[in-house]
LODOGU-757979 format. One record per residue (C-alpha): residue number from 1; residue in three letters; x, y, z. Coordinates in pm, whole numbers, plus 50000, padded with zeros to 5 digits. Example, Ala and Ser with C-alpha at 12.3 -4.5 7.8 and 13.67 -1.06 7.14 Angstrom:
2
+-----+---------+-------+-------+-------+
: num : residuo :     u :     v :     w :
+-----+---------+-------+-------+-------+
:   1 :     ALA : 51230 : 49550 : 50780 :
:   2 :     SER : 51367 : 49894 : 50714 :
+-----+---------+-------+-------+-------+
# end
This chain:
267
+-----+---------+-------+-------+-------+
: num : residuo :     u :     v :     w :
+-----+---------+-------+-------+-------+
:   1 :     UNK : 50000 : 50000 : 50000 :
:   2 :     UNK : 50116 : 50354 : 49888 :
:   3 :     UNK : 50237 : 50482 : 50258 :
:   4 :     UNK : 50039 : 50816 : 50117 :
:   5 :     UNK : 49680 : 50958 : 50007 :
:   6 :     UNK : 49712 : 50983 : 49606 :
:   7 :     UNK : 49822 : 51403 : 49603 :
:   8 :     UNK : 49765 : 51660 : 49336 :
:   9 :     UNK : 50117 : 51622 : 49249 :
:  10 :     UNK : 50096 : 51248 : 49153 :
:  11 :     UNK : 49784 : 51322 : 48982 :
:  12 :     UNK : 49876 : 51590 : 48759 :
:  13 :     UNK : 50173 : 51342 : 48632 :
:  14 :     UNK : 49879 : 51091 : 48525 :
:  15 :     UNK : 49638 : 51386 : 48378 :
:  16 :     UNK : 49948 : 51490 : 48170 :
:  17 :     UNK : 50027 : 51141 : 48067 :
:  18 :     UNK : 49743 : 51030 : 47947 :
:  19 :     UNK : 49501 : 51320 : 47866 :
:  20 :     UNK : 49265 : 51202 : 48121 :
:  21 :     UNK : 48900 : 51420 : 48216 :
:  22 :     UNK : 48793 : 51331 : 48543 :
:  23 :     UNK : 48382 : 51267 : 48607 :
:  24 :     UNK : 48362 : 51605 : 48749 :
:  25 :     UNK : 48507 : 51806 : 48470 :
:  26 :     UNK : 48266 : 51580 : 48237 :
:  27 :     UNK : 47896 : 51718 : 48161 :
:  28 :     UNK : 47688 : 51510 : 48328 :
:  29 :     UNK : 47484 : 51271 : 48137 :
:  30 :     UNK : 47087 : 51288 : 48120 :
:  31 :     UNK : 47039 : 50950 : 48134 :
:  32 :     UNK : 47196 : 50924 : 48498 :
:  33 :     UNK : 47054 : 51196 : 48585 :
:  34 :     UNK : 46702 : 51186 : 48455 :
:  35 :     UNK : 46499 : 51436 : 48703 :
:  36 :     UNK : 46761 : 51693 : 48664 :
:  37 :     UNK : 46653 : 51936 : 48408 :
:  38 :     UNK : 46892 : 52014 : 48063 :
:  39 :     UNK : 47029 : 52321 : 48156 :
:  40 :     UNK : 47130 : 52249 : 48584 :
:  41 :     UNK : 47379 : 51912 : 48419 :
:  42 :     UNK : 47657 : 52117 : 48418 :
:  43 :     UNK : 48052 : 51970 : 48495 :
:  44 :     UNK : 48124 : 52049 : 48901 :
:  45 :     UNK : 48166 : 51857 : 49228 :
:  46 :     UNK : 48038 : 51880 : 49561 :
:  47 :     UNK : 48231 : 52102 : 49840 :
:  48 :     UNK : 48171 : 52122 : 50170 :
:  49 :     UNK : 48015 : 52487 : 50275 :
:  50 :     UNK : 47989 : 52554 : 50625 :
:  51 :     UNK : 47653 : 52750 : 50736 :
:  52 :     UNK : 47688 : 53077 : 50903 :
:  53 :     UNK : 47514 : 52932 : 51234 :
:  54 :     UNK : 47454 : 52622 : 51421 :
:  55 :     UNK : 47215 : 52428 : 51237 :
:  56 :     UNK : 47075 : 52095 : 51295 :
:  57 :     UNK : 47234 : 51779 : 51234 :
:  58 :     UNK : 46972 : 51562 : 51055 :
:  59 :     UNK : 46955 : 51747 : 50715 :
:  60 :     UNK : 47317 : 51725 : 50565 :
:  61 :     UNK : 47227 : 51944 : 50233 :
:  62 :     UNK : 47258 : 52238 : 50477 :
:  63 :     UNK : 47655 : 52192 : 50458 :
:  64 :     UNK : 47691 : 52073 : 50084 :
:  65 :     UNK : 47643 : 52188 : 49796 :
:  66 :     UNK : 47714 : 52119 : 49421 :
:  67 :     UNK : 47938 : 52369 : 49302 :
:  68 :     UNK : 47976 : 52421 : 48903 :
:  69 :     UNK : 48303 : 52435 : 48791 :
:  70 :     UNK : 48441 : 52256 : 49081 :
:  71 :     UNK : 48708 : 51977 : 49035 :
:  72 :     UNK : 49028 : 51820 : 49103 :
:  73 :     UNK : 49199 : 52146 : 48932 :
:  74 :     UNK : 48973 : 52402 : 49089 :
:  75 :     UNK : 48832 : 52180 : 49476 :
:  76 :     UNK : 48647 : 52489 : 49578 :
:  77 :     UNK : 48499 : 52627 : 49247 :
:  78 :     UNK : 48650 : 52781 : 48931 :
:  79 :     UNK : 48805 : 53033 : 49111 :
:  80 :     UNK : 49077 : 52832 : 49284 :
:  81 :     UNK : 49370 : 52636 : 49199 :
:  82 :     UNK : 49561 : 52383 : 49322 :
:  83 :     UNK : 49880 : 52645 : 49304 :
:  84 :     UNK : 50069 : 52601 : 49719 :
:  85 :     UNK : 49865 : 52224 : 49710 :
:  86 :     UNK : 50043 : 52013 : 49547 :
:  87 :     UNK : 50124 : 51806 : 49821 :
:  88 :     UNK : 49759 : 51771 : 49949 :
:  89 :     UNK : 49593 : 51478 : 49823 :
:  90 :     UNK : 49345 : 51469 : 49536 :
:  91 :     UNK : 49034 : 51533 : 49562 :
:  92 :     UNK : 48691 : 51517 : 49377 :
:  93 :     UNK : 48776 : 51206 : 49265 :
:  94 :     UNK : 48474 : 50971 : 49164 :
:  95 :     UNK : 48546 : 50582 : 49222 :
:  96 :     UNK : 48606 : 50552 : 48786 :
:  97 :     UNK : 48888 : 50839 : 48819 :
:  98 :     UNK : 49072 : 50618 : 49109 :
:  99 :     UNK : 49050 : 50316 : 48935 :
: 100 :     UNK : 49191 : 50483 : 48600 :
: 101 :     UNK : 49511 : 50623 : 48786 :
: 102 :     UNK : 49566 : 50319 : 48958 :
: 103 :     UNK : 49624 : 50106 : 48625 :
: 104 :     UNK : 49828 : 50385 : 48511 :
: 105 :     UNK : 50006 : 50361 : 48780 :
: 106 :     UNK : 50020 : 49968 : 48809 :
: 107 :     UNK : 49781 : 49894 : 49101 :
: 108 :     UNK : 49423 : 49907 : 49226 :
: 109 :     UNK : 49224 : 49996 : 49459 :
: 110 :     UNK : 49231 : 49819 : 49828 :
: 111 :     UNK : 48958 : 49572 : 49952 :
: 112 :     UNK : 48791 : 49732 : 50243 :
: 113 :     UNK : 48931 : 49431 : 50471 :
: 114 :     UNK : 49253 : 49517 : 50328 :
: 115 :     UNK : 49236 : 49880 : 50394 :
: 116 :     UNK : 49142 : 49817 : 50759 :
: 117 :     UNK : 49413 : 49564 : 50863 :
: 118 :     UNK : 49635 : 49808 : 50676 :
: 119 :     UNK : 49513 : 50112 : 50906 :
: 120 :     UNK : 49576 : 49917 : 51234 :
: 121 :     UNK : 49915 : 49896 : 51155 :
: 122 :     UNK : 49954 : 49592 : 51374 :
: 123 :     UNK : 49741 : 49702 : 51642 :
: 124 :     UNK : 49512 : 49460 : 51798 :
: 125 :     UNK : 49175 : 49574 : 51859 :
: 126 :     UNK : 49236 : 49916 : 51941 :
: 127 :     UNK : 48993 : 50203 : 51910 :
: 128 :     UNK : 49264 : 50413 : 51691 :
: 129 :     UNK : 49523 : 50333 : 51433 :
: 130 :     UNK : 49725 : 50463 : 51679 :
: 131 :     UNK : 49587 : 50332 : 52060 :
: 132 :     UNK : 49321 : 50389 : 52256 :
: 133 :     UNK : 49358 : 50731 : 52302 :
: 134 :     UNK : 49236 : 51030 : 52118 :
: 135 :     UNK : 49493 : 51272 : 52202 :
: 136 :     UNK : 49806 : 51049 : 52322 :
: 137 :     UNK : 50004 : 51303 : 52562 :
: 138 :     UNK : 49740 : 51581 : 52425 :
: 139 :     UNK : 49860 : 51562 : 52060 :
: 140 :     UNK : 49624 : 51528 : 51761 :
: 141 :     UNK : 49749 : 51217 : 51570 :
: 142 :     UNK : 49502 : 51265 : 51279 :
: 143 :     UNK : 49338 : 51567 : 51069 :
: 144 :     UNK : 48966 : 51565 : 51174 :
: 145 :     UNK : 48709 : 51840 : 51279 :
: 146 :     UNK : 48760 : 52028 : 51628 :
: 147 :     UNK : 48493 : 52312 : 51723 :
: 148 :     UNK : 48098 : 52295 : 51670 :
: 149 :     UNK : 47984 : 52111 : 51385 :
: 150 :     UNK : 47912 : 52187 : 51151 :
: 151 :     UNK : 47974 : 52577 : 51139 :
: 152 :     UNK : 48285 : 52648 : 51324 :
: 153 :     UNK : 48607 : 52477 : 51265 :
: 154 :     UNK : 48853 : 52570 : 51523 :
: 155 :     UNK : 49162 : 52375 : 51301 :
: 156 :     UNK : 49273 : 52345 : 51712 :
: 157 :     UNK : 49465 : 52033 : 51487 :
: 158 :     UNK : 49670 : 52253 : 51236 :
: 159 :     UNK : 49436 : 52253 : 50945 :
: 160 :     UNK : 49044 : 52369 : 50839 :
: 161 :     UNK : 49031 : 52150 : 50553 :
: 162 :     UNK : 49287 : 51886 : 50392 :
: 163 :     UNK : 49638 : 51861 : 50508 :
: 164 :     UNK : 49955 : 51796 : 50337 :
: 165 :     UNK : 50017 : 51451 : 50319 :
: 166 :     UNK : 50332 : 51347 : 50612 :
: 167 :     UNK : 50139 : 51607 : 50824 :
: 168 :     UNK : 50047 : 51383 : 51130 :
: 169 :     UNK : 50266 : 51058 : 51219 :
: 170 :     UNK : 50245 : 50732 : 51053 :
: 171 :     UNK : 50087 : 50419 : 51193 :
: 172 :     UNK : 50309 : 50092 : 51256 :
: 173 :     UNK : 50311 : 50025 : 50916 :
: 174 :     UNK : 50438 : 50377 : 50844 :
: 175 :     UNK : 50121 : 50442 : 50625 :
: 176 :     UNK : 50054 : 50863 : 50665 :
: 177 :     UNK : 49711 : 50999 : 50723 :
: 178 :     UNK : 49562 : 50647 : 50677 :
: 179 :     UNK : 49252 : 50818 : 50924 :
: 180 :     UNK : 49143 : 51175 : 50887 :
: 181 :     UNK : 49245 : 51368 : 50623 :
: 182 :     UNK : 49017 : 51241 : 50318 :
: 183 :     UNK : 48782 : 50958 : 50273 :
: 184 :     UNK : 48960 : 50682 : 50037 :
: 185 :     UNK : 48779 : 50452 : 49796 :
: 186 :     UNK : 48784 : 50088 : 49829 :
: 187 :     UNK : 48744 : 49852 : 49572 :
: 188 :     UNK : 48375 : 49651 : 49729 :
: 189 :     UNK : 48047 : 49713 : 49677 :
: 190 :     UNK : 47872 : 49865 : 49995 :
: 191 :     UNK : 47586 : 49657 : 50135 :
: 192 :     UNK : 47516 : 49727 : 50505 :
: 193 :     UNK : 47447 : 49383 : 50547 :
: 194 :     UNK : 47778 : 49289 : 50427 :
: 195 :     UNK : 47943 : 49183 : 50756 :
: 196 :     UNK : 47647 : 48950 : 50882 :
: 197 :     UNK : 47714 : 48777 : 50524 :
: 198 :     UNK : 48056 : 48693 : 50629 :
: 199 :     UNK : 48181 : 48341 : 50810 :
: 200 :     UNK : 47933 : 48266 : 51111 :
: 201 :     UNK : 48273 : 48210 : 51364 :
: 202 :     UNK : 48321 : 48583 : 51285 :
: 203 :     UNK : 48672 : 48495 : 51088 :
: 204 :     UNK : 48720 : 48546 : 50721 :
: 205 :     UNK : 49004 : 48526 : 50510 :
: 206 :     UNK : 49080 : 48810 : 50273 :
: 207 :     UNK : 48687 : 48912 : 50209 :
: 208 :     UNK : 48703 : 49047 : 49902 :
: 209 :     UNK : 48364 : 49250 : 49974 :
: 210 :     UNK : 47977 : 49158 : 49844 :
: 211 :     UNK : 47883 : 49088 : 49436 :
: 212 :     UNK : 47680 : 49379 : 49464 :
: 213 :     UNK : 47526 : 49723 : 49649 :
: 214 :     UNK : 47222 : 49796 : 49847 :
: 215 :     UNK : 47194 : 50045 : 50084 :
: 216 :     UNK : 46828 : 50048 : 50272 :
: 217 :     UNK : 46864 : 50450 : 50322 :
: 218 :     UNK : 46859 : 50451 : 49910 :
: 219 :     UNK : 46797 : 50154 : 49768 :
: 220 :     UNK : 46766 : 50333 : 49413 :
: 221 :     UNK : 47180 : 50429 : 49418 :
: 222 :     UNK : 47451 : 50152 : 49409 :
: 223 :     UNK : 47736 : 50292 : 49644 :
: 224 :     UNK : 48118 : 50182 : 49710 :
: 225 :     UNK : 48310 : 50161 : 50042 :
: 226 :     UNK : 48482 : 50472 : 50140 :
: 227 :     UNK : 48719 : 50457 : 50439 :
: 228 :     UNK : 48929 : 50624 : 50671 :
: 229 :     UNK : 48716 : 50933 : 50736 :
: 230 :     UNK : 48816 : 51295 : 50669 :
: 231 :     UNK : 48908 : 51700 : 50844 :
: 232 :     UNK : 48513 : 51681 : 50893 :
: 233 :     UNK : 48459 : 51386 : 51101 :
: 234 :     UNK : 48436 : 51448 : 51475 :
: 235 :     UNK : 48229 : 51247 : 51729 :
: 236 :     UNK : 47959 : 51535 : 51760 :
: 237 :     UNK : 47864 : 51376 : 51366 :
: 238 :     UNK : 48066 : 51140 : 51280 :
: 239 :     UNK : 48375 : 50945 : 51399 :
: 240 :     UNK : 48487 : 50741 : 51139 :
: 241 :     UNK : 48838 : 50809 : 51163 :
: 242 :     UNK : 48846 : 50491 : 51409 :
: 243 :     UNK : 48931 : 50153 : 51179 :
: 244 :     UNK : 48645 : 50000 : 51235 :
: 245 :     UNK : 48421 : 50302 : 51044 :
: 246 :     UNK : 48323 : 50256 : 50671 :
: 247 :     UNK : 48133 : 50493 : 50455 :
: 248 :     UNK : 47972 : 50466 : 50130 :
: 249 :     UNK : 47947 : 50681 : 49815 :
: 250 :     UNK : 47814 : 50716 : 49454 :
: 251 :     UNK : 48077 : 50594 : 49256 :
: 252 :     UNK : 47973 : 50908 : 49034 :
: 253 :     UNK : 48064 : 51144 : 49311 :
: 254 :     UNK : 48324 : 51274 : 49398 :
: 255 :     UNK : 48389 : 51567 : 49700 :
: 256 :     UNK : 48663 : 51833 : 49865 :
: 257 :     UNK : 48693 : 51579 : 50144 :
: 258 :     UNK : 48723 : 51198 : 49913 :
: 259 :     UNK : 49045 : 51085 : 49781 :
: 260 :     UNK : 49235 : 50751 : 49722 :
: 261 :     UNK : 49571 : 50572 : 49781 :
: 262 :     UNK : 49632 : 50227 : 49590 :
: 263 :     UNK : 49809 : 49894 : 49649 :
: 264 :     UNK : 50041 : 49703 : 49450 :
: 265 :     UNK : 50028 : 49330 : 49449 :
: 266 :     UNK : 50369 : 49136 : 49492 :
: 267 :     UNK : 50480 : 48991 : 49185 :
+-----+---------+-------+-------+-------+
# end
């Protein structure tokens, strides 16, 4: 496993090689999106926008936001760059664009078993890649979200948004920013059945995740595993920083807090 997120760096080298678009600088089709009218399928991503106030926590369009424009290039609309960033890992990446760089690059995506016995590092059953702990000796070990979600960021960490990858130490296996930071694709379909599926002892060997998606909040929209968590996950929300946490995503959708890193098999 690449000890680092995928940055903008690494990507730019691929973009340049081979010419690729990514899904969000791509007009959306009409097929996939058929209730969306002509003129709104325009190229853009989604980017986090913090409210002005506290608002509540059940309605999670009040902090995104589809942003025209918005993409790997430009992760907070047209009028920003990547310029200072290059060491920050990619972002607005859709599941197709991760899967593309990592044959270019001669990998592919982890399992989400694979990601998670990465993340431990060696660790047995411990709540954080890193111990038990939070703050070990009152030092942040990971880029998540300090202050009142989802309005006020205090960055008491270092950072508001993404980080530079080798910002926070590495885990036993001396994989960087393997929680925090950005969400990372995996490879399975997301069912949240998935783990009752698995070996009734409890064990399995190398799952390589379910055939296909459902997930019973939208049954309509097949989803991959996202994991690690991101600079907006805190335990007021969400706290799936710990190795344990999964998320889920359309593979069409990419955001400013979803990236990737990839594996390479032996030979």
């Amino acid at each position: 496993m690449d000890k680092t997120e995928v940055t903008n760096e690494k990507f730019a080298k691929f973009v340049t090689a081979t010419g690729y678009i990514t899904v969000a600088e791509r007009k959306p089709r009409s097929e996939d999106y058929p209730n969306v009218p002509l003129e709104d399928l325009k190229p853009g991503s989604v980017v986090f926008s913090p409210p002005p106030s506290a608002v509540s926590l059940d309605d999670h369009y009040q902090w995104w936001r589809f942003v025209p424009g918005a993409s790997w290039r430009h992760p907070r609309g047209p009028n920003s760059d990547i310029k200072g960033l290059e060491k920050h890992p990619v972002v607005h990446i859709a599941y197709d664009d991760a899967v593309a760089f990592a044959r270019w690059a001669g990998g592919r995506l982890p399992t989400e078993a694979q990601f998670e016995w990465a993340a431990r590092g060696g660790l047995d059953r411990k709540k954080y890649v890193w111990g038990d702990e939070f703050r070990p000796e009152e030092k942040y070990c990971a880029n998540t979200f300090q202050g009142h979600f989802p309005d006020t960021n205090s960055g008491e960490d270092g950072f508001i948004s993404a980080a530079p990858v080798e910002s926070f130490p590495s885990n036993g296996f001396g994989l960087y920013e393997i929680a925090g930071n950005v969400w990372e694709w995996c490879s399975d379909w997301y069912r949240a059945d998935y783990y009752n599926s698995l070996a009734t002892n409890g064990i399995a060997d190398d799952p390589q995740g379910p055939s296909d998606s459902f997930d019973p909040l939208e049954p309509g929209i097949v989803k991959r595993v996202q994991k690690g968590g991101s600079f907006l996950c805190t335990d007021q929300y969400c706290s799936r920083y710990m190795p344990g946490g999964r998320g889920k995503g359309d593979p069409l959708t990419g955001t400013n807090h979803l990236g990737f890193r990839i594996v390479r098999d032996a030979n």
